[in-house]
C-alpha beads as a LAMMPS data file, in Angstrom:
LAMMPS data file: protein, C-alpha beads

366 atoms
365 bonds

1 atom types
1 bond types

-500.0 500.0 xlo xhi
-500.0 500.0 ylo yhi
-500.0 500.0 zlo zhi

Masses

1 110.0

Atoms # bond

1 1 1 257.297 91.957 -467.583
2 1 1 257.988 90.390 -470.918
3 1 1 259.418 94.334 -472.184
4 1 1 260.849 95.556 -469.074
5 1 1 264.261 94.132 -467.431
6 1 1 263.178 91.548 -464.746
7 1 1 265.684 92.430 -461.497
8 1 1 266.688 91.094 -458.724
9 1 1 268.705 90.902 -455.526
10 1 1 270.489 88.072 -454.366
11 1 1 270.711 87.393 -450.445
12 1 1 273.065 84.846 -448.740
13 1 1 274.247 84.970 -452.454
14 1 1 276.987 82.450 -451.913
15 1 1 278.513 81.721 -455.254
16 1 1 275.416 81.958 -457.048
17 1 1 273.527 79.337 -457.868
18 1 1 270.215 81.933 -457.960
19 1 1 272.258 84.708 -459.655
20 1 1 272.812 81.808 -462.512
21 1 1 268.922 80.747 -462.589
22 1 1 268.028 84.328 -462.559
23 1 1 270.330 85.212 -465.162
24 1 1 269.017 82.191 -467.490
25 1 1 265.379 84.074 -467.697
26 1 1 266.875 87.497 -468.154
27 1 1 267.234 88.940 -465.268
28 1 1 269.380 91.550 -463.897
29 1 1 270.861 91.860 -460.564
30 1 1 270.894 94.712 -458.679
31 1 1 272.160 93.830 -455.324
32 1 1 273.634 90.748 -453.586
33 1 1 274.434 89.875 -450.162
34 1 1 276.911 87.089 -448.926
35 1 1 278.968 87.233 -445.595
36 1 1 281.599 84.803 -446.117
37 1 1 285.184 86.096 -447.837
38 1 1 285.534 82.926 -449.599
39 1 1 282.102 82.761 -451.266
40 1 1 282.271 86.619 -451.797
41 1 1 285.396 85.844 -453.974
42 1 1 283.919 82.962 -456.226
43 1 1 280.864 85.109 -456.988
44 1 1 282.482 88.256 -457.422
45 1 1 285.249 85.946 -460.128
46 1 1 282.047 84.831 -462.071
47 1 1 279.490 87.346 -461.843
48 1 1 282.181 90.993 -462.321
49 1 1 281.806 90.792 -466.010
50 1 1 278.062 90.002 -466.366
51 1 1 276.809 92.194 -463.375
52 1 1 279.977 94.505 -463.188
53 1 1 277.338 97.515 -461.707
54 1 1 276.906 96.086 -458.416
55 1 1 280.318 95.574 -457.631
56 1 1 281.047 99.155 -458.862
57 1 1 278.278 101.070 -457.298
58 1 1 279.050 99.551 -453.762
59 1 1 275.641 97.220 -453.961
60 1 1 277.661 93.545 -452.925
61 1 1 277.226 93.571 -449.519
62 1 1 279.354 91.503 -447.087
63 1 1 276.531 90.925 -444.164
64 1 1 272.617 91.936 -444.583
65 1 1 272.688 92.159 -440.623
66 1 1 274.926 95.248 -440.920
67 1 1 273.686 98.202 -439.214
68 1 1 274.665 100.697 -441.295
69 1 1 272.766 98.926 -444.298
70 1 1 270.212 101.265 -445.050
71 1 1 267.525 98.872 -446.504
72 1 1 265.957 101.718 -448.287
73 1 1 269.158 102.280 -450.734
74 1 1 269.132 98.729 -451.898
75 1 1 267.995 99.371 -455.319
76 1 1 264.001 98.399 -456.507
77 1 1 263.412 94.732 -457.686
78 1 1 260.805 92.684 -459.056
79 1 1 262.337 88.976 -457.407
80 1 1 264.083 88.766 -454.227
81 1 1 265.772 85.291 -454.342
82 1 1 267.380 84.123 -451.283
83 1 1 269.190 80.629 -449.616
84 1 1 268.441 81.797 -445.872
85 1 1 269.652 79.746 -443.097
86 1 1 266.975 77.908 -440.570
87 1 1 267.462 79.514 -437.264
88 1 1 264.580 78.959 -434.260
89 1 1 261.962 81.949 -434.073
90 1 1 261.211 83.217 -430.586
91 1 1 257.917 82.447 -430.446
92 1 1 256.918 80.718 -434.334
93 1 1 253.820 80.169 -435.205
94 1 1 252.025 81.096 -431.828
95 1 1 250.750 84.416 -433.441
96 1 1 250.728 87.012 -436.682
97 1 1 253.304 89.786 -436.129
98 1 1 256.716 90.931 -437.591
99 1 1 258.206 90.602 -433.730
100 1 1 258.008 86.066 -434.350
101 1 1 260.792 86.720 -436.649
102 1 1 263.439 88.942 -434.761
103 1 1 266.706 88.040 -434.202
104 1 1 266.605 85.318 -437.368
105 1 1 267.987 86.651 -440.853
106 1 1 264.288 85.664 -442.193
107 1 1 263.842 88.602 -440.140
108 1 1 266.129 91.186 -442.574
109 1 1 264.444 89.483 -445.634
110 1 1 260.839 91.130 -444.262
111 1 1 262.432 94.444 -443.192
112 1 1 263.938 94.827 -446.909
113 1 1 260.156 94.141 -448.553
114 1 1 258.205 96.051 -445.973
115 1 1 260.754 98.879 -446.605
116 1 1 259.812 99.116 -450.287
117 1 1 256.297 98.631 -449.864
118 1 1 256.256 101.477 -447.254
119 1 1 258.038 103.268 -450.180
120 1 1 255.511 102.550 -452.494
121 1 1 252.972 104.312 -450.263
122 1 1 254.425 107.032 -450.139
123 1 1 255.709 106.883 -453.969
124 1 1 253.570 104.979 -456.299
125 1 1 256.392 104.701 -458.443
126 1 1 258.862 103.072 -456.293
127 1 1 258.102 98.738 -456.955
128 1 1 256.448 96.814 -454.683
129 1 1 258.867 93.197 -454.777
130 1 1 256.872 90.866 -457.107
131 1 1 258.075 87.592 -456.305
132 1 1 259.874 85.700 -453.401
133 1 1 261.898 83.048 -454.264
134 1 1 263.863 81.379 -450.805
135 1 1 265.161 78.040 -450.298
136 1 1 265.932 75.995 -446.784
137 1 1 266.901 72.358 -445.875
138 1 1 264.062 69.583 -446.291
139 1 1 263.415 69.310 -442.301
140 1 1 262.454 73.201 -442.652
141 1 1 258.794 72.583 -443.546
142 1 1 258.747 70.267 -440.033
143 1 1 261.085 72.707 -438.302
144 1 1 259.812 73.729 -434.457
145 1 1 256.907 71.016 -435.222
146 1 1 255.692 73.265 -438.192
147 1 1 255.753 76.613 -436.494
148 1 1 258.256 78.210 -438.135
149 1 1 257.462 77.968 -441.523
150 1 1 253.776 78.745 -440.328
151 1 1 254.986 82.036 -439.384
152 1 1 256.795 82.891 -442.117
153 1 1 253.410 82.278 -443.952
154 1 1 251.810 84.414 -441.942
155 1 1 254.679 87.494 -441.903
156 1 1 254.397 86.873 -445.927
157 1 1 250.667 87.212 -445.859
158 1 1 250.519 90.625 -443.789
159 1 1 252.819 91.682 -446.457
160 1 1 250.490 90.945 -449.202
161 1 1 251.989 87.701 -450.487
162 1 1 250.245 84.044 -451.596
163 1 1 252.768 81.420 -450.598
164 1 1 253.423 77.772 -451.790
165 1 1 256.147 75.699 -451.149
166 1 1 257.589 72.134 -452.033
167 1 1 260.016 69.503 -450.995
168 1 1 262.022 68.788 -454.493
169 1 1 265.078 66.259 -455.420
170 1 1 267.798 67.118 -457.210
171 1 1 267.999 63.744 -458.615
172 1 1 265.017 64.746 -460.767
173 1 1 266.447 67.639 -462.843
174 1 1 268.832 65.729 -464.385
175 1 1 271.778 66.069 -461.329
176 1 1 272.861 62.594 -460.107
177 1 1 272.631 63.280 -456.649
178 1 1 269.887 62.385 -453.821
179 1 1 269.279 66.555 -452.545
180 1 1 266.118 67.303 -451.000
181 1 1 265.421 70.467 -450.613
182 1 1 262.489 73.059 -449.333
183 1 1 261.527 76.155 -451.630
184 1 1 259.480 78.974 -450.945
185 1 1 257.795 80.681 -453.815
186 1 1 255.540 83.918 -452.886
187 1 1 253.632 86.497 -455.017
188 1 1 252.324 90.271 -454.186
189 1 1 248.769 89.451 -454.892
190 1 1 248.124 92.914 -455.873
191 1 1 250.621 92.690 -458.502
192 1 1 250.230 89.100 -459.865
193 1 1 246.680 87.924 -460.240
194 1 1 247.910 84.320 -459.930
195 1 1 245.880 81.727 -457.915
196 1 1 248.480 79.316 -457.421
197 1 1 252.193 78.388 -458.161
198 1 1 252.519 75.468 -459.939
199 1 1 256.088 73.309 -458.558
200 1 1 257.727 71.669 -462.102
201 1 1 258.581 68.454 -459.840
202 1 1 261.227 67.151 -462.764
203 1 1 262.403 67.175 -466.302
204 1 1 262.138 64.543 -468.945
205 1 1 265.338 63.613 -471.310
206 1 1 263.610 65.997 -473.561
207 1 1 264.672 68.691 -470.821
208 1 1 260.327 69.196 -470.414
209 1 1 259.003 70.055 -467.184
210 1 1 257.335 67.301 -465.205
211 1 1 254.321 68.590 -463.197
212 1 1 253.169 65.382 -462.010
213 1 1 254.538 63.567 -458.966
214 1 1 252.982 60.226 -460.242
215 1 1 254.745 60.434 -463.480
216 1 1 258.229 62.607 -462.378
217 1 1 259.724 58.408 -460.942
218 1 1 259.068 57.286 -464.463
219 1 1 259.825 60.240 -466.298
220 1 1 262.522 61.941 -465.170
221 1 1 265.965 62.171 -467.379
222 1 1 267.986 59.386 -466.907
223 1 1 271.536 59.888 -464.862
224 1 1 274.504 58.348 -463.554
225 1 1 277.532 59.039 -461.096
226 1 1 279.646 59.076 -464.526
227 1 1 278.033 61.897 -465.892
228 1 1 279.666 64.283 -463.437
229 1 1 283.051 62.169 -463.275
230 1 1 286.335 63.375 -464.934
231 1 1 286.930 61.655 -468.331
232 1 1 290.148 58.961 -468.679
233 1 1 291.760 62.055 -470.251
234 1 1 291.181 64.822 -467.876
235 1 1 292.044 61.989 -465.416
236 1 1 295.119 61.654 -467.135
237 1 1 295.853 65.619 -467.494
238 1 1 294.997 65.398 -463.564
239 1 1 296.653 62.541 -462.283
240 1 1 299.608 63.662 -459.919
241 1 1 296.989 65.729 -458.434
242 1 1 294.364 62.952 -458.103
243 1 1 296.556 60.059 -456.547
244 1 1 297.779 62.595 -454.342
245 1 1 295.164 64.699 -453.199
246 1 1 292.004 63.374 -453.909
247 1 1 292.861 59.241 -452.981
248 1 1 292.219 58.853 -449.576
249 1 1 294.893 57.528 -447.079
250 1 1 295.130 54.400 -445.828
251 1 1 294.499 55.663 -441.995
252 1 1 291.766 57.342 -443.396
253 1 1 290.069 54.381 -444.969
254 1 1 291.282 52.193 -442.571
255 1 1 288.923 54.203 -440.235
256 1 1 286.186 55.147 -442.878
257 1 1 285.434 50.703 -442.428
258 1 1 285.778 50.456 -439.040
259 1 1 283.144 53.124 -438.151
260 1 1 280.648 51.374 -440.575
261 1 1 281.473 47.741 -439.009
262 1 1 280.450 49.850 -435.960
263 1 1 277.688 51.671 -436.740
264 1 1 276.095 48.075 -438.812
265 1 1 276.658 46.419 -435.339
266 1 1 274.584 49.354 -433.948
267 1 1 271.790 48.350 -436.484
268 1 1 272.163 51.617 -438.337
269 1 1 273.175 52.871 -441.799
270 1 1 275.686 55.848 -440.591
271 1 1 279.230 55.599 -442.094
272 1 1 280.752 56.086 -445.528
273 1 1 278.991 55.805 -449.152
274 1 1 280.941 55.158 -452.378
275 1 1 279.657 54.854 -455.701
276 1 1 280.985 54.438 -459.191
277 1 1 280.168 55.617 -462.574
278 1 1 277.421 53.440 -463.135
279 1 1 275.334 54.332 -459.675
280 1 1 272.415 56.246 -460.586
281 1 1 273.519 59.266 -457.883
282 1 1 275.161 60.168 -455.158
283 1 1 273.905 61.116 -451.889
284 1 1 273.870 64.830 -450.724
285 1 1 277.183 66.516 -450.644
286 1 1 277.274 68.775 -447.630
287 1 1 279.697 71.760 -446.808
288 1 1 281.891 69.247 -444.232
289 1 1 283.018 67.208 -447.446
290 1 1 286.379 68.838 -447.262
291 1 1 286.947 67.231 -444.048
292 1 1 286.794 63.180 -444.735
293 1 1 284.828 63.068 -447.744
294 1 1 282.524 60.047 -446.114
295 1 1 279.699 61.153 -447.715
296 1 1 280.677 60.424 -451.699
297 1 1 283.605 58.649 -451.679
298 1 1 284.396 57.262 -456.000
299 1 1 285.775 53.913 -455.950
300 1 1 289.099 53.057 -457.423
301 1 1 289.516 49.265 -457.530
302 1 1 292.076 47.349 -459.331
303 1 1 294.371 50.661 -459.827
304 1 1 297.620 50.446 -459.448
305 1 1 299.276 51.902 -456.370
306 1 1 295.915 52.544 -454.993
307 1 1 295.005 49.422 -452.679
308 1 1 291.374 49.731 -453.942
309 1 1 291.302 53.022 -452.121
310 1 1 288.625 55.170 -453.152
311 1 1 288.970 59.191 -453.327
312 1 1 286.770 62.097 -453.147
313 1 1 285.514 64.047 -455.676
314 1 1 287.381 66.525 -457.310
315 1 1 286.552 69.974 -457.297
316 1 1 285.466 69.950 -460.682
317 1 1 283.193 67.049 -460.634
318 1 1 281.803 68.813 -457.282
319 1 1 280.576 71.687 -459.190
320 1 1 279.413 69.182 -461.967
321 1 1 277.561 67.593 -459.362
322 1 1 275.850 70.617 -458.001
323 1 1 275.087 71.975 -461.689
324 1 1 277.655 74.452 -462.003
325 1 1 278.375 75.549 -466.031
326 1 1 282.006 74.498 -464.982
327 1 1 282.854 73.465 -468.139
328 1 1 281.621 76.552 -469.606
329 1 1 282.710 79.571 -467.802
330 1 1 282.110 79.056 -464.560
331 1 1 285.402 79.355 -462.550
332 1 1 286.884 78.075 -459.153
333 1 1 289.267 80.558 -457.503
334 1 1 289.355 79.160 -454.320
335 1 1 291.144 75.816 -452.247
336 1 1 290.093 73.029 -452.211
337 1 1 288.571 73.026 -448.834
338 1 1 286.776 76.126 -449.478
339 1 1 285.026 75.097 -453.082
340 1 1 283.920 71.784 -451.087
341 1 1 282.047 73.920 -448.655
342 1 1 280.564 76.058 -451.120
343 1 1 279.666 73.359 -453.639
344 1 1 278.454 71.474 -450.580
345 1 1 276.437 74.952 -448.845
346 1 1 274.924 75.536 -452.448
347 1 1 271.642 75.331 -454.769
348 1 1 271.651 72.702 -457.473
349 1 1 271.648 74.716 -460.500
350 1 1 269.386 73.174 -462.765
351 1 1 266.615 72.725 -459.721
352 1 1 266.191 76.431 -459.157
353 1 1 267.035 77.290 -463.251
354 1 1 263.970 75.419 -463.838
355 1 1 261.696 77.083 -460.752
356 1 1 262.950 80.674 -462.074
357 1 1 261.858 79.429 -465.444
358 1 1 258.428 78.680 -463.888
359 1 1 258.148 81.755 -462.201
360 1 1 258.653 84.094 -464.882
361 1 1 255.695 81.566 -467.183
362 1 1 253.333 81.553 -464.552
363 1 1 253.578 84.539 -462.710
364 1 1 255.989 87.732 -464.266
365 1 1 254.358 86.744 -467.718
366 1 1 251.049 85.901 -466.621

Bonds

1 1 1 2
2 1 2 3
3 1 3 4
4 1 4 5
5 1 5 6
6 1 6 7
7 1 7 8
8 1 8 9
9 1 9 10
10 1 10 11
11 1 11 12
12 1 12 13
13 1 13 14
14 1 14 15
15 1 15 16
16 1 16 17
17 1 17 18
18 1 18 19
19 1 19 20
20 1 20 21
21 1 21 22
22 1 22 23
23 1 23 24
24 1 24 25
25 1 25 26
26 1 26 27
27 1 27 28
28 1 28 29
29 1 29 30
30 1 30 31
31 1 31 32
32 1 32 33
33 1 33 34
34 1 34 35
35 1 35 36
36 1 36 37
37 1 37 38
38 1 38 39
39 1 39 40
40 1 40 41
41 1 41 42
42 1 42 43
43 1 43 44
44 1 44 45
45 1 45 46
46 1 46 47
47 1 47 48
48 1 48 49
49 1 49 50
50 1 50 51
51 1 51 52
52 1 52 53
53 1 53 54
54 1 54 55
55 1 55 56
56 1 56 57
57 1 57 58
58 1 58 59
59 1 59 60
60 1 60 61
61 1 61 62
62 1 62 63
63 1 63 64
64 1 64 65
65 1 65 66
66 1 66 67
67 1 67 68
68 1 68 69
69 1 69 70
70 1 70 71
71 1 71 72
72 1 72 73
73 1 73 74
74 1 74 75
75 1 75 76
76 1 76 77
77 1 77 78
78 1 78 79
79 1 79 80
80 1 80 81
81 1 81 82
82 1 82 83
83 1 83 84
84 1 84 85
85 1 85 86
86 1 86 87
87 1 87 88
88 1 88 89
89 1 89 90
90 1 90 91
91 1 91 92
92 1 92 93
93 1 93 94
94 1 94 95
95 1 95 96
96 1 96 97
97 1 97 98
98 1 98 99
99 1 99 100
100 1 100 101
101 1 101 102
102 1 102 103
103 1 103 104
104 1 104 105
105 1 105 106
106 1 106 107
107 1 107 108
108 1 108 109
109 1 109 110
110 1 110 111
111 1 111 112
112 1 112 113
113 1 113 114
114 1 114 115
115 1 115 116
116 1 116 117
117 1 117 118
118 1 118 119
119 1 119 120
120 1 120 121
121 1 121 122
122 1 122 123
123 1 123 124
124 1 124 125
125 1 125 126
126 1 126 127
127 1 127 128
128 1 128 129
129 1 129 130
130 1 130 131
131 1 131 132
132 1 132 133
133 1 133 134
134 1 134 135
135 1 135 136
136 1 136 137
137 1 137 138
138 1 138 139
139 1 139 140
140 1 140 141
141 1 141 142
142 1 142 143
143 1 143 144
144 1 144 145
145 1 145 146
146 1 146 147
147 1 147 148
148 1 148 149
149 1 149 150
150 1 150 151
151 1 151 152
152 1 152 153
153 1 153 154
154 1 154 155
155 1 155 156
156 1 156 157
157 1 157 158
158 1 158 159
159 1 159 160
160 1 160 161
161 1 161 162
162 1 162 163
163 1 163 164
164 1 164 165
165 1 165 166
166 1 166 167
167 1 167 168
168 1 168 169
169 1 169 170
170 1 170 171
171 1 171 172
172 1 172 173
173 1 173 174
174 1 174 175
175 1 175 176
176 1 176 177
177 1 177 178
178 1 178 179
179 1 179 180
180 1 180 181
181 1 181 182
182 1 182 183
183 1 183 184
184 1 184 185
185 1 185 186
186 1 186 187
187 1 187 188
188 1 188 189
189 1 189 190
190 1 190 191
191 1 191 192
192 1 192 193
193 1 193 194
194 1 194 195
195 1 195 196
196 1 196 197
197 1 197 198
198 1 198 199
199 1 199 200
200 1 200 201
201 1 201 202
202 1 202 203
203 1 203 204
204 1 204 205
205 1 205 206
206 1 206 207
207 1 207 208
208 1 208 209
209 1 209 210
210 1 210 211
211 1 211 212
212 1 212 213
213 1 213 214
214 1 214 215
215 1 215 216
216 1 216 217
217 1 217 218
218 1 218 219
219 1 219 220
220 1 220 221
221 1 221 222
222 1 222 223
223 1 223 224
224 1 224 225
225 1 225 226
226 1 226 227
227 1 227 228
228 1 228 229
229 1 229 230
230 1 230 231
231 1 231 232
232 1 232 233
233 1 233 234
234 1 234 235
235 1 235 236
236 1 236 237
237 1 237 238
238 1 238 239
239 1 239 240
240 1 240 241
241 1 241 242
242 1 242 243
243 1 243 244
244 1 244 245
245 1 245 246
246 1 246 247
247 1 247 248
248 1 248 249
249 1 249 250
250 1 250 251
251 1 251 252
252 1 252 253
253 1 253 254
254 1 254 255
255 1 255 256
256 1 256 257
257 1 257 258
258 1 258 259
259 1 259 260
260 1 260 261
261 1 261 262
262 1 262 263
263 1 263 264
264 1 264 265
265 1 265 266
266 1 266 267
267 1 267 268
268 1 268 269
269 1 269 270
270 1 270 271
271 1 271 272
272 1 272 273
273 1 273 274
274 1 274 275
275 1 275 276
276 1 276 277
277 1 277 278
278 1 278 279
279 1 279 280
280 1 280 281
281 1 281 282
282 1 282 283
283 1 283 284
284 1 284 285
285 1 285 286
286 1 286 287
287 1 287 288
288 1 288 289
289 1 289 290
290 1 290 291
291 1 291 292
292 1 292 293
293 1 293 294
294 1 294 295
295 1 295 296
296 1 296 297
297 1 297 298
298 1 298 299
299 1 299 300
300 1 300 301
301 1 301 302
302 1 302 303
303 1 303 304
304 1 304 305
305 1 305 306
306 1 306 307
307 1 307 308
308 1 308 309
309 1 309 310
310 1 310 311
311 1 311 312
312 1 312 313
313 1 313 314
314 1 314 315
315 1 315 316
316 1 316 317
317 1 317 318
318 1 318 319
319 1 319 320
320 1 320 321
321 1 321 322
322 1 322 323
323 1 323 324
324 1 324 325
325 1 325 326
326 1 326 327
327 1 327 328
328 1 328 329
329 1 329 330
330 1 330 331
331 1 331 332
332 1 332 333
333 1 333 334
334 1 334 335
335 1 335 336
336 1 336 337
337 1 337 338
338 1 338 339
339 1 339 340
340 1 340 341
341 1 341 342
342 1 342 343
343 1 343 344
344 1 344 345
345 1 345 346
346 1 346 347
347 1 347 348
348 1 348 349
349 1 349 350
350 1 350 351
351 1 351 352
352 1 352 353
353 1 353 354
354 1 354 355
355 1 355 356
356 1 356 357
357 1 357 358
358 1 358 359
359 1 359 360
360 1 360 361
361 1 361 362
362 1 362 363
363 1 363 364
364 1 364 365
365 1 365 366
């Protein structure tokens, strides 16, 4: 693999948090997937100049359930990398077989590797996928008491694949923000000799990979809210639009403290979360942050005109947040609304730069 192009396809793309991590180790995409118009437009804004052939040759495709998608003229790839929503299996876990999976989009994911390994049978040429690469929500592992990610195990396995997976935090790659989240690595064991995937659990301030749970507390770089905060200029360049916009109203925060009295009453934790510059992260930002913003709300006290009010995150410090090169080249073409759900539905960058890293060490190179 170290001579040839490394390529891959990118299902429920969204605005590309994979296509970035795939991109870091040199790899080339050859198809991509993503249903919703908004997301399609973000990733097609960022991703036209440095993967202009798919969007040419008619391989972005709005929905992977679509009929007419002919699975066997998605191009061949080594790494199928995908975000794939967690949907209930019929009958998960309660016996091997392809039919557990019907009717769940974990489902079109098999269809498309079975269809080029059935290719590669009859065309020794055509590549058998190398490498899965998925990711799901923390509770996934847990999900139908267990059974569902057994039987994705098992629908991997009859197709030839060793699995591992791990529960990793985003607030251990160098992102201040508490995200847990489930990935899925798999390998073709006829094609990768591997005997195990190794999960890099963290990095170090030296940006080294941390292998070791019992060291990845201790070691892992050091962060804060401010990192990912607009600077007193940019603040400045911004601020019609921030005491505007992004402050929230009075009503707003008026009810933001009266459903947290409640909820305390209640003897639970539920209601809003602020933090400031110096909090070492935030909690998860999820795709309803464009509704109240409860979830990370930046506190503004002692500013003028703003009753200690806090306000939500800007768009900009969302995709900071998330791990997004938006300071770079990375571009938002979208609302507001809209980059808070995608920011919110996404992968944090550096998390799944660092596993495609690891993939291509341990197992494309190995």
């Amino acid at each position: 693999m170290t001579k040839d192009k490394i390529e891959f396809i990118d299902l429920f793309a969204g605005i590309g948090g994979f296509h970035i991590a795939m991109d870091s180790i040199g790899g080339e995409c050859v198809f991509a997937s993503e249903i919703d118009k908004f997301a399609r437009v973000t990733y097609e804004e960022n991703f036209k100049n440095s993967s202009p052939s798919i969007f040419k040759n008619g391989n972005f495709n709005k929905d992977i359930t679509d009929p007419e998608l002919d699975y066997n003229s998605i191009p061949e790839f080594d790494v199928l990398c995908g975000g794939f929503p967690c949907q209930p299996f019929s009958h998960a876990g309660l016996k091997k077989g392809f039919s557990d999976t019907r009717g769940t989009l974990f489902f079109n994911i098999q269809e498309i590797i079975s269809s080029k390994i059935e290719a590669n049978k009859k065309d020794k040429s055509v590549k058998i996928p190398k490498v899965i690469f998925l990711e799901n929500v923390k509770g996934f592992r847990n999900h139908e008491k267990g059974n569902t990610f057994k039987t994705i195990v098992n629908v991997l396995n009859e197709l030839g694949y060793e699995v591992n997976a791990e529960v990793l935090n985003s607030k251990h790659f160098g992102v201040p923000q508490n995200r847990e989240r489930f990935f899925i690595v798999a390998w073709h064991k006829d094609q990768i000799k591997a005997e195990k995937f190794h999960f890099p659990v963290g990095l170090n301030n030296n940006n080294e990979v941390i292998f070791d749970k019992d060291r990845r507390d201790v070691e892992a770089k050091e962060i804060e809210v401010g990192n990912i905060l607009l600077s007193n200029k940019e603040l400045k360049e911004l601020e019609i639009a921030v005491n505007k916009t992004y402050t929230i109203s009075e009503k707003l925060w008026v009810g933001h403290q009266r459903r947290k009295l409640e909820h305390a009453k209640k003897g639970n934790g539920f209601g809003y979360s602020s933090f400031n510059a110096k909090s070492k992260y935030t909690s998860t930002i999820s795709a309803r942050y464009y509704k109240d913003g409860s979830e990370i709300l930046i506190e503004q006290n002692n500013i003028e005109g703003r009753d200690n009010r806090p306000r939500k995150l800007h768009p900009i410090e969302a995709a900071r947040l998330q791990g997004y090169p938006i300071d770079e080249w990375y571009k938002i073409p979208v609302s507001d609304n809209q980059s808070y759900k995608q920011f919110g539905n996404s992968v944090s960058v550096p998390v799944v730069k660092t596993l495609a890293n690891e993939i291509l060490n341990q197992l494309l190179e190995s």
